[in-house]
SEBABA-249338 format. One record per residue (C-alpha): residue number from 1; residue in three letters; x, y, z. Coordinates in steps of 0.1 Angstrom, whole numbers. Layout:
N
PT   nr  rest     xx     yy     zz
PT  NUM   Ala      X      Y      Z
...
END
This chain:
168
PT   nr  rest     xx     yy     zz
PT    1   Unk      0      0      0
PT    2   Unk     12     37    -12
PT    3   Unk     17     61     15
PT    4   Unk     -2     88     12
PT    5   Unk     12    123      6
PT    6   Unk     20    146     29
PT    7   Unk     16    182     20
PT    8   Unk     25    210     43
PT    9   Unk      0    230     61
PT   10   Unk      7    266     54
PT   11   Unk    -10    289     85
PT   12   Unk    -10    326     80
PT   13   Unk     -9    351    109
PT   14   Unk    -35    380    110
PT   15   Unk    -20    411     91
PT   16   Unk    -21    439    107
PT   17   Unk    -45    458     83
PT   18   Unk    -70    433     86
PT   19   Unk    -75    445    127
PT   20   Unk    -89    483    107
PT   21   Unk   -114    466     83
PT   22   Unk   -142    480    111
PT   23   Unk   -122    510    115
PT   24   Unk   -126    509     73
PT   25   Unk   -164    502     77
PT   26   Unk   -166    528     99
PT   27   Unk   -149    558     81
PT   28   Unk   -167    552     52
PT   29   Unk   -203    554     70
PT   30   Unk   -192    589     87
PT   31   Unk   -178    600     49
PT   32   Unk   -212    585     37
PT   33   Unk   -230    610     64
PT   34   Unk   -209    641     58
PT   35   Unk   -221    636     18
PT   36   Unk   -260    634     29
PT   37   Unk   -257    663     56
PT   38   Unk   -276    689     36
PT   39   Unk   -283    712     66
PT   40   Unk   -264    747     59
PT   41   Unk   -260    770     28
PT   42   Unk   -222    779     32
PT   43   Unk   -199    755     40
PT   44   Unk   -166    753     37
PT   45   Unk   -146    722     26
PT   46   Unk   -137    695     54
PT   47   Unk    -99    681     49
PT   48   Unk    -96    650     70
PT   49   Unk    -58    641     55
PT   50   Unk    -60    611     75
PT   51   Unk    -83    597     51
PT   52   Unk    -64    620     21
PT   53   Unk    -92    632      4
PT   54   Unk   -113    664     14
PT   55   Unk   -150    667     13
PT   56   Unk   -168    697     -1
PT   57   Unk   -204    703     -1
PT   58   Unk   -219    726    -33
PT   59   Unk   -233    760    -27
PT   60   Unk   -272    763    -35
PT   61   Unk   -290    790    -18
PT   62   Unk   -325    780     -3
PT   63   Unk   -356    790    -27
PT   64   Unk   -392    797    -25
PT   65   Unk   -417    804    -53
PT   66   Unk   -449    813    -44
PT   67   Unk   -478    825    -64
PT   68   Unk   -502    849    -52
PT   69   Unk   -533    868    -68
PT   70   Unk   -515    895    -89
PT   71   Unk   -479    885    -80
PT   72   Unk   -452    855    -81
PT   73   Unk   -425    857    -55
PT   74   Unk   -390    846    -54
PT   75   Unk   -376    841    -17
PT   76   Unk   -337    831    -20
PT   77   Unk   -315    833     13
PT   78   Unk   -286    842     11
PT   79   Unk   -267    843     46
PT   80   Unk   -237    863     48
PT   81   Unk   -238    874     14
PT   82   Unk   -236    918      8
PT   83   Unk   -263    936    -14
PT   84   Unk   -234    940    -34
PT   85   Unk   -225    905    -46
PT   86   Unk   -261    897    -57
PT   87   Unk   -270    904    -95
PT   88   Unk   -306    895   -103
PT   89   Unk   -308    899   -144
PT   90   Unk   -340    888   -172
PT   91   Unk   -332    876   -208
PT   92   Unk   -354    854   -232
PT   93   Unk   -376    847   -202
PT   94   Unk   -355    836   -177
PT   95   Unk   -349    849   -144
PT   96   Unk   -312    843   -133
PT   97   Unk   -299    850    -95
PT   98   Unk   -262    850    -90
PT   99   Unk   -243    858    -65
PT  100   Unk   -205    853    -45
PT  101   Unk   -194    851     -8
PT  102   Unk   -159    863     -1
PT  103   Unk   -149    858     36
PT  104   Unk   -113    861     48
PT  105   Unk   -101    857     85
PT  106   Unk    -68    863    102
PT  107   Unk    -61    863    139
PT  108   Unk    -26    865    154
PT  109   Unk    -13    859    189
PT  110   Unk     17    856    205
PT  111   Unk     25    821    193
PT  112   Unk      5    813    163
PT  113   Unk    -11    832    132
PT  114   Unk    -46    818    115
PT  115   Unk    -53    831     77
PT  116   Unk    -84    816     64
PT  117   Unk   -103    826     29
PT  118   Unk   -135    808     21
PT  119   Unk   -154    819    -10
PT  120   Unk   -178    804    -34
PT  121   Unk   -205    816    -60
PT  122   Unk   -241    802    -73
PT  123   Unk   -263    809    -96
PT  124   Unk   -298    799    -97
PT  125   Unk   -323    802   -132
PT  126   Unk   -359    804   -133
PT  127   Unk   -377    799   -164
PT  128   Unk   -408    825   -161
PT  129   Unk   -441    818   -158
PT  130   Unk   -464    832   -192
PT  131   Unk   -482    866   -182
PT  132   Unk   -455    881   -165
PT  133   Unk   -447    918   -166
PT  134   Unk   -414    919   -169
PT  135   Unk   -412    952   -174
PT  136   Unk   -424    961   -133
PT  137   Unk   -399    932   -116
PT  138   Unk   -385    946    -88
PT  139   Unk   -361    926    -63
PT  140   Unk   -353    939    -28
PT  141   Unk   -329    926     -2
PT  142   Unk   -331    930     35
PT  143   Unk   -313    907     60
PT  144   Unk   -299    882     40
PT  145   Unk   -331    875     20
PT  146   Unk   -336    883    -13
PT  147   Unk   -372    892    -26
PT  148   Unk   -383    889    -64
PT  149   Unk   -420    900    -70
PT  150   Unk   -431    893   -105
PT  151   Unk   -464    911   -112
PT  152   Unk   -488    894   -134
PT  153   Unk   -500    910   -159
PT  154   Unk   -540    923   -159
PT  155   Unk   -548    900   -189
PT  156   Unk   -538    872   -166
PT  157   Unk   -555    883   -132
PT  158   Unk   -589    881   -147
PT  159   Unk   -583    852   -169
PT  160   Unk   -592    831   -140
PT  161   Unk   -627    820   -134
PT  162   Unk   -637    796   -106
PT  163   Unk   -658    766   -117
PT  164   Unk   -685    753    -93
PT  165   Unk   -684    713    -87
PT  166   Unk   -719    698    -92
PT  167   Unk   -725    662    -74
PT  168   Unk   -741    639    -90
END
């Protein structure tokens, strides 16, 4: 009878990455978080350079549209943001509302000195409703909110007519 083959039994110890797959898991669940977190209008990139990548978040201002009896209204906030740096302009019927944040920050003491800059710009486009007058648009800004009233034209007040429901 043959003897039977002996082959050797090859054991490999733990390397040491494998001891950070939860730390892995975990990282990418708090980077997964950061990219959902959708609660501020300026933010300023994150650098983690433990994980070598930064995380940056675009810059969309908050909008309302509302439509009222003889007006629509645009609503945009715009925290931080001077009168200035806004630019509100009408072409080939649509509204556009730009604007840019420039924010710079230095402190020095005795043993250290901070410079920061954060800056970004939007720009949001409206396609206008028919039966607006463009020619009476007027846009006012108080307090970080900018206000857009679009008058409707007369031709378009009266064109609506309420229609009674009968039951049956």
């Amino acid at each position: 009878m043959a003897e039977p083959t002996k082959l050797p039994a090859k054991t490999e110890k733990a390397s040491a990455s494998a001891s950070w797959v939860p730390f892995e898991s975990l990282r990418r669940e708090i980077e997964r978080l950061f990219d959902e977190f959708d609660g501020g209008f300026w933010r300023a990139p994150v650098r983690l350079p433990a994980f070598g990548r930064a995380l940056t978040w675009p810059i969309v201002p908050v909008v309302d549209f509302t439509d009222a009896d003889n007006t629509y209204e645009i609503t945009a906030e715009l925290p931080g943001i001077d009168e200035k740096n806004v630019d509100v302009k009408i072409a080939n019927g649509v509204l556009t509302i730009k604007g840019e944040k420039q924010e710079e920050k230095e402190e020095k003491k005795k043993d250290y000195y901070v410079r920061e800059r954060n800056f970004g710009s939007f720009q949001r486009a409206f396609e206008l409703p028919d039966g607006v007058d463009t020619d009476k648009i007027e846009a006012s800004f108080k307090k970080g909110v900018l206000t857009v009233t679009l008058p409707k034209k007369l031709e378009v007040q009266k064109a609506a007519k309420k229609i009674d429901i009968k039951g049956t």
